[in-house]
Structure formats: structure tokens, C-alpha cells
C-alpha positions as CSV (number, residue, x, y, z in Angstrom):
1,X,6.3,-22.8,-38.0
2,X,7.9,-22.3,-34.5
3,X,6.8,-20.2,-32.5
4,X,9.2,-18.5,-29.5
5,X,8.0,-16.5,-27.0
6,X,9.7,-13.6,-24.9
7,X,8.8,-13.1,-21.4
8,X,11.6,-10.6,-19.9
9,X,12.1,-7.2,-17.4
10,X,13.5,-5.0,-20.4
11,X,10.4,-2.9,-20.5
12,X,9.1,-0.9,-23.8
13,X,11.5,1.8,-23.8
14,X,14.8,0.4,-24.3
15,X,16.3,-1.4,-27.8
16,X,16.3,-4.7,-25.9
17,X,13.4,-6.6,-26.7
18,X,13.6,-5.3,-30.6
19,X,17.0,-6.7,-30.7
20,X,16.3,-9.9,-29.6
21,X,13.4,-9.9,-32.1
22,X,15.5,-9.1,-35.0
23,X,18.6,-11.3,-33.8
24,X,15.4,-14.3,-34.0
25,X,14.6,-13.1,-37.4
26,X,18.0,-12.9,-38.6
27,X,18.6,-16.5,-37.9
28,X,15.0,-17.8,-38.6
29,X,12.8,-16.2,-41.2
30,X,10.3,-18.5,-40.8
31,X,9.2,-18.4,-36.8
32,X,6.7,-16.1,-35.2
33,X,8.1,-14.3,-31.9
34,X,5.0,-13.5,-28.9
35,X,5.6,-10.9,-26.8
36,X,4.4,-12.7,-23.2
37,X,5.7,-9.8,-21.0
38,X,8.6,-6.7,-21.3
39,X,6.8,-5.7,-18.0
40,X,8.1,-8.1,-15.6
41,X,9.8,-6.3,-12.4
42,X,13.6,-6.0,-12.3
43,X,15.1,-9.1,-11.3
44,X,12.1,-10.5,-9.7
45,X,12.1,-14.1,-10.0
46,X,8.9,-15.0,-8.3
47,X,7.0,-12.6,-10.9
48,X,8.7,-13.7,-13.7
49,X,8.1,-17.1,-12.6
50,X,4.0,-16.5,-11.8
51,X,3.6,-15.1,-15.5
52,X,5.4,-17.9,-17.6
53,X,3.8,-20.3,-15.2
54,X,0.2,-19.2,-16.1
55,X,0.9,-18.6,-19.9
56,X,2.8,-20.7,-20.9
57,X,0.1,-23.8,-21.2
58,X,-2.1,-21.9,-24.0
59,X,0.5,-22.3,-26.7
60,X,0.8,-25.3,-28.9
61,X,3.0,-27.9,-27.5
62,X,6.7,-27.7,-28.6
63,X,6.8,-23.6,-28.1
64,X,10.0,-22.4,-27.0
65,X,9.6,-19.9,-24.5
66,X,13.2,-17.4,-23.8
67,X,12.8,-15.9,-20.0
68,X,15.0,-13.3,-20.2
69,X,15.3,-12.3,-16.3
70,X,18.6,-12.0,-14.1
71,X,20.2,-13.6,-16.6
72,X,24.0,-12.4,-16.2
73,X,26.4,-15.5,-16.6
74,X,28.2,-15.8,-13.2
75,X,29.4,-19.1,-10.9
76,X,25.9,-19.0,-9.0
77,X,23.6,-17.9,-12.0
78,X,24.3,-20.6,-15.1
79,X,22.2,-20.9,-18.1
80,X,19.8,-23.7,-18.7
81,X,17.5,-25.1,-21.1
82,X,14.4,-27.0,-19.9
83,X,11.8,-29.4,-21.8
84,X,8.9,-29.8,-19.3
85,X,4.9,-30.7,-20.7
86,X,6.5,-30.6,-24.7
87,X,7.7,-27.0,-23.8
88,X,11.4,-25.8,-23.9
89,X,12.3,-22.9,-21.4
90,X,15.7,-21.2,-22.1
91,X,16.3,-19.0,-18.8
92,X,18.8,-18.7,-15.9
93,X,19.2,-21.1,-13.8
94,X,18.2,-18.8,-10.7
95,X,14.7,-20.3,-9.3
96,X,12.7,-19.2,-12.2
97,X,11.5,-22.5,-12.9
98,X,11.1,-24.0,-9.6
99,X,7.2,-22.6,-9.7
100,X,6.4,-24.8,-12.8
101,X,8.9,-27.9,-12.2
102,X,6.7,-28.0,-8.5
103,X,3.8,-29.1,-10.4
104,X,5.2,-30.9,-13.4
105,X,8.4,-32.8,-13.5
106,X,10.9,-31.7,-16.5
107,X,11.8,-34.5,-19.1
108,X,15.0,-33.1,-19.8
109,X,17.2,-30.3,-18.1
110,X,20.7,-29.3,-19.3
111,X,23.3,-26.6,-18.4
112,X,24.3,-24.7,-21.6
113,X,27.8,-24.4,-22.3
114,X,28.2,-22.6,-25.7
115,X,29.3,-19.6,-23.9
116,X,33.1,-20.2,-24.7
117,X,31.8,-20.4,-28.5
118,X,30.2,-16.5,-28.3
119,X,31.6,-13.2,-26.3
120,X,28.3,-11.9,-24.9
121,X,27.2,-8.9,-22.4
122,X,24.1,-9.7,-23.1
123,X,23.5,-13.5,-22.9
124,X,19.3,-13.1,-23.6
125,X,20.1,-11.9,-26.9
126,X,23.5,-13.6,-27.8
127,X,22.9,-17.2,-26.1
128,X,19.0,-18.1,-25.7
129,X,18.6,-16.7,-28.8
130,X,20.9,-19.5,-30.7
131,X,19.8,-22.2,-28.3
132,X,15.9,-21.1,-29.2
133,X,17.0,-21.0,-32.9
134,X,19.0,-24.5,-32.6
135,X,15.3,-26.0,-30.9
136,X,13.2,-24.3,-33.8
137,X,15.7,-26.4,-36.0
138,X,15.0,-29.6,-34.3
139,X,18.3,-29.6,-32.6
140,X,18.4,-32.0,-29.7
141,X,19.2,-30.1,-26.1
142,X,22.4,-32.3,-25.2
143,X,23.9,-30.5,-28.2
144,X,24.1,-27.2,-26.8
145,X,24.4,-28.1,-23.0
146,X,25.0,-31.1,-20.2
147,X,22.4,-32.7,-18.7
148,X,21.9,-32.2,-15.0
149,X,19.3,-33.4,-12.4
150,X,18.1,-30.5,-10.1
151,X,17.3,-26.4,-10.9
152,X,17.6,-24.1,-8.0
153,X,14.1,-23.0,-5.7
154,X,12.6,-20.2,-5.0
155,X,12.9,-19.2,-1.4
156,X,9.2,-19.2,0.1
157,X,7.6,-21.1,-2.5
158,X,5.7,-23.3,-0.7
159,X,3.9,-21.5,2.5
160,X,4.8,-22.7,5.8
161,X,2.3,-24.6,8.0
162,X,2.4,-24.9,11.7
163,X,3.1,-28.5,13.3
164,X,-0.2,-27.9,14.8
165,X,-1.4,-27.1,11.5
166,X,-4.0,-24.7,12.3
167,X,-1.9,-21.9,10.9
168,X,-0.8,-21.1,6.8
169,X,1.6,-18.1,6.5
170,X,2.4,-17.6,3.2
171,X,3.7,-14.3,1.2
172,X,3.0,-12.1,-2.0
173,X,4.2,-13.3,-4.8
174,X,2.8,-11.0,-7.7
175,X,0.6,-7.7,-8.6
176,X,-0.9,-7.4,-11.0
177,X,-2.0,-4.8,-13.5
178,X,-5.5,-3.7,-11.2
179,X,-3.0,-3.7,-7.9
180,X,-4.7,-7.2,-7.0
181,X,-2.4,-8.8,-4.3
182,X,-1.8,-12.6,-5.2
183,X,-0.3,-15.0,-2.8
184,X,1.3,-18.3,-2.8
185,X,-0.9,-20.2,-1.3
186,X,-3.0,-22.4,-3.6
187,X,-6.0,-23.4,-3.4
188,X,-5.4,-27.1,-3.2
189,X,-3.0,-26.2,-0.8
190,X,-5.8,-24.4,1.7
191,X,-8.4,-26.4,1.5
192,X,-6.1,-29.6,2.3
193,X,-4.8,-27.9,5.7
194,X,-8.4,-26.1,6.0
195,X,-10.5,-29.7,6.3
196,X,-14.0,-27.5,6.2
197,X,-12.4,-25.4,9.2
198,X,-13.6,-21.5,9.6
199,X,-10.5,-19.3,8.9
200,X,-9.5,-15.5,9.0
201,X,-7.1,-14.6,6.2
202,X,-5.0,-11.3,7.6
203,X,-2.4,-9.0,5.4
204,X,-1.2,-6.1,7.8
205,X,-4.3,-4.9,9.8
206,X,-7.1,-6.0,6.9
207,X,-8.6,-9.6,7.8
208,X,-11.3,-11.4,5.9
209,X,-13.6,-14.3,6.6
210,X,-15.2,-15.0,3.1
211,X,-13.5,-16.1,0.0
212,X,-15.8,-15.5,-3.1
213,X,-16.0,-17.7,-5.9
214,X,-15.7,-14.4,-8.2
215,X,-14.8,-10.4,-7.8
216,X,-18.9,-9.5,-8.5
217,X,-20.1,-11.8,-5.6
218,X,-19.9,-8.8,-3.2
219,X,-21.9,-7.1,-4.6
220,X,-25.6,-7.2,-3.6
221,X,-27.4,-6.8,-7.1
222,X,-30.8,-6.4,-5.1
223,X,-29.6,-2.9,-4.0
224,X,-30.0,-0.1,-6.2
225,X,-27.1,0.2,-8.5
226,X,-26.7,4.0,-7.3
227,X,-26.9,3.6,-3.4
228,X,-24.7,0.3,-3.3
229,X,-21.2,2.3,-3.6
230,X,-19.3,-1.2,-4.5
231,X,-15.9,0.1,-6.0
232,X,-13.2,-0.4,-3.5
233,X,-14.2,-2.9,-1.5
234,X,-11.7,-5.4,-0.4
235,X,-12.0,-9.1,-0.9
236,X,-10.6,-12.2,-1.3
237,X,-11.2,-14.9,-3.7
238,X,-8.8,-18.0,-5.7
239,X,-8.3,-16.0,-8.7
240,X,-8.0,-18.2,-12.3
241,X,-4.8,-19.6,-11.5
242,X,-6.3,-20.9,-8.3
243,X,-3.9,-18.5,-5.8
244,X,-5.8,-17.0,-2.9
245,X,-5.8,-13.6,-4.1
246,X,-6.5,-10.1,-2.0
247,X,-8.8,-7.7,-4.5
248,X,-10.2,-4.5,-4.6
249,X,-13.6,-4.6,-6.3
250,X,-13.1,-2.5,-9.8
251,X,-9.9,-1.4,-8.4
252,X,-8.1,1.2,-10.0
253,X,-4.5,2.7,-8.5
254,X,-5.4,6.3,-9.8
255,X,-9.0,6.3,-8.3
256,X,-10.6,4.3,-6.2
257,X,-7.2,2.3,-5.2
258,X,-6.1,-1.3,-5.0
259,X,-5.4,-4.0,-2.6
260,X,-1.7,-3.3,-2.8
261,X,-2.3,0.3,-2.3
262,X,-5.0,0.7,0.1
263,X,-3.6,-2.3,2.4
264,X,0.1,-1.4,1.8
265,X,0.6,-4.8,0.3
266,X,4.0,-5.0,-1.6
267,X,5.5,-8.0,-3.0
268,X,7.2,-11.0,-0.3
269,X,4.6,-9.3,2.4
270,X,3.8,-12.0,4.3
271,X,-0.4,-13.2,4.5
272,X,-2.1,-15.5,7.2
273,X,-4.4,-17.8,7.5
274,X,-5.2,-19.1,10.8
275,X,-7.7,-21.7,11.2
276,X,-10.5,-22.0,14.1
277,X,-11.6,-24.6,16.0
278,X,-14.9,-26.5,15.1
């Protein structure tokens, strides 16, 4: 059974993500649909592109995964279907990928052109929906599209390092659901500029020295649970996608707060690391 997965900016409230659901099932009885995200922020490619990028390895090989974000056909925003790792990606062609064809190069890119076959104002439910359907099928991608060579970037991805590379300034690319603050810096990426140098990590006026291998190392566990008043503390660790992240110890945005809303951290804030000397 295929199995296609939806990861768009429609949100719960609106028909949109049930219409794409039953346009699925009305061409394919036999698939099963998985909701990645409806949650993603308007138009934000670098979010959209942080949650496919981390969820789309856990499903089976050959998933076909729709990424239904800024995906109005124009001259600078074209449709393209991606296989990359035994995946397919059906998305605009408008940086989304960039993240995940940085770390693994696609086996086979084309540029959809089926749109003179179908009047659409809504190309996530009119388009990738047939292309996912003609995939689940086992239809080849050169069928519904050209191939082409290169996908558009992100701006930013990649932080910039100084040319006396004792300074990494890189930017926010993501918040999640606890108000953590994630980065784009990797961790690969800081420790091969770091060399076993001491560092100070600063986002607006906070700065940090640590980086913990987990949110709980803060704590002291030898101090009495009620005099150690842990919640809210800021720190900074490489979260399970291995991004330096900035947290908030049990953060919560209605109570104790969060790193995005105690530090004022919103998203393509810029964070630094500047590296002492030994």
C-alpha cells in the first residue's frame, strides 16, 4: 500500500487539507494519507523545509511526501517532483528542498508540466495530488515532468564564517511547539570551525558558554527538588536533529515562557558564535 504524506500551512480550520485527503481517496482507494504538519507558518520555507527534513527519514522507503507550501504556479515559483534517499517530494520549486538536497544528492529532479492538462487555483490539491497518485501507480517521473539539474536555495542556509574563522553567525530557522529557538548551524558544522576552542553563543543580549548534551543537564539533581526553582532557565544544547538549539528548561509560552519569548527570538533572528583564543 502507498503511503503519501501531507506536510502544508493550511492549518486545521479551513476545508483544505480534507480536500486534498478525499481528492487522494477518490483517485486511490487503496493508499494511506499521514498528516506530517497543517501547522507549518504561512509561506515559510525554511520551516516547512526543517519539518519534512527531520520526518521524512522514518517512513518506509518509496513514501511520497506532497509539501503543500507557497505553491502558487507563477514564472519564478514552478512545480517539481523530487526522488532523493527512495523518497518522492512533490512541492514548489521555491527553496523548500534545498535543506535536504544539502545533505543528500537527489537521483532524479523534474519540472512538472501537466498544468496545461488541468485549470487549477489550487495546484496542492489539483496537481501534486495526480502526480502523488501517478507515483503510487508506479508511474515513472519523466512522465509527468522534464528533467532538470538544479532546485532553487534557501537564502541563509548555510551560516556564514569569518575569513578569520573565529566567528559563526548564523540565524533562526524554526520554533517549535515549547517556543525552543533552533538555529542553522549544525553541529558538524560547529565543532569543525570550533577545533576544541571556548566559545560564547549570543542571541540579542542572552549569551551562553555551555552547551548540554540534554535539556535535564542543568539541573542539579543534588538540590532539593523544592528549593532548585529550575523551570525557565535558558540553555543551549544540539537538539535531536543535531541544530544548536536555544531552550527554556520545561518552557511553556503561557507560564513560565520560552526562549523565543523571553529572549525575543523570532524566526531569521540572527545568533553568534564567536570563538576565543586558546
Amino acid at each position: 500500500m502507498a503511503i503519501i504524506t501531507l506536510t502544508t500551512d493550511f492549518g486545521e480550520k479551513d476545508h483544505f487539507a480534507g480536500a486534498i485527503k478525499g481528492a487522494i481517496y477518490s483517485e486511490l482507494l487503496d493508499v494511506r494519507i499521514v498528516d506530517i504538519s497543517h501547522s507549518v507558518s504561512p509561506f515559510n520555507i525554511s520551516e516547512a523545509a526543517y519539518i519534512i527534513l527531520n520526518a521524512y527519514s522514518s517512513f518506509p522507503k518509496g513514501t511520497i511526501h506532497i509539501i503543500g507550501i507557497d505553491s502558487e504556479l507563477n514564472p519564478e515559483n514552478k512545480h517539481i517532483a523530487v526522488k532523493l534517499d527512495d523518497h518522492y517530494f512533490i512541492c514548489a520549486n521555491n527553496g523548500i528542498m534545498s535543506m535536504i538536497c544539502a545533505e543528500i544528492a537527489p537521483e532524479k529532479i523534474v519540472e512538472i508540466n501537466i498544468h496545461d492538462k488541468i485549470e487549477t487555483s489550487f495546484p496542492v490539491l489539483d496537481v501534486f495530488v495526480k502526480v502523488a497518485c501517478h507515483i503510487a501507480r508506479g508511474g515513472t517521473l519523466e512522465v509527468i515532468g522534464k528533467v532538470i539539474n538544479t532546485i532553487k536555495p534557501i537564502k541563509n542556509l548555510i551560516p556564514f564564517v569569518n575569513d578569520e574563522k573565529n566567528q559563526i553567525i548564523g540565524s533562526v530557522i524554526y520554533i517549535d511547539n515549547y517556543g525552543n529557538v533552533i538555529t542553522n548551524i549544525t553541529q558538524k558544522f560547529f565543532e569543525d570551525v570550533q577545533k576544541t576552542r571556548d566559545f560564547e553563543i549570543s542571541a540579542r543580549n542572552h549569551k551562553f558558554k555551555k552547551i548540554y548534551s540534554k535539556y535535564s543537564d542543568i539541573v542539579n539533581f543534588e538540590i532539593e527538588e523544592s528549593k532548585r526553582n529550575d523551570e525557565g532557565k535558558g540553555l543551549v544544547v544540539f537538539n535531536s536533529s543535531g541544530y544548536l538549539e536555544i531552550a527554556v528548561y520545561k518552557s511553556n509560552c503561557s507560564t513560565v515562557g520560552s526562549a523565543s519569548t523571553l529572549m525575543g527570538l523570532s524566526t531569521m533572528d540572527t545568533v553568534t558564535v564567536n570563538f576565543l583564543k586558546q
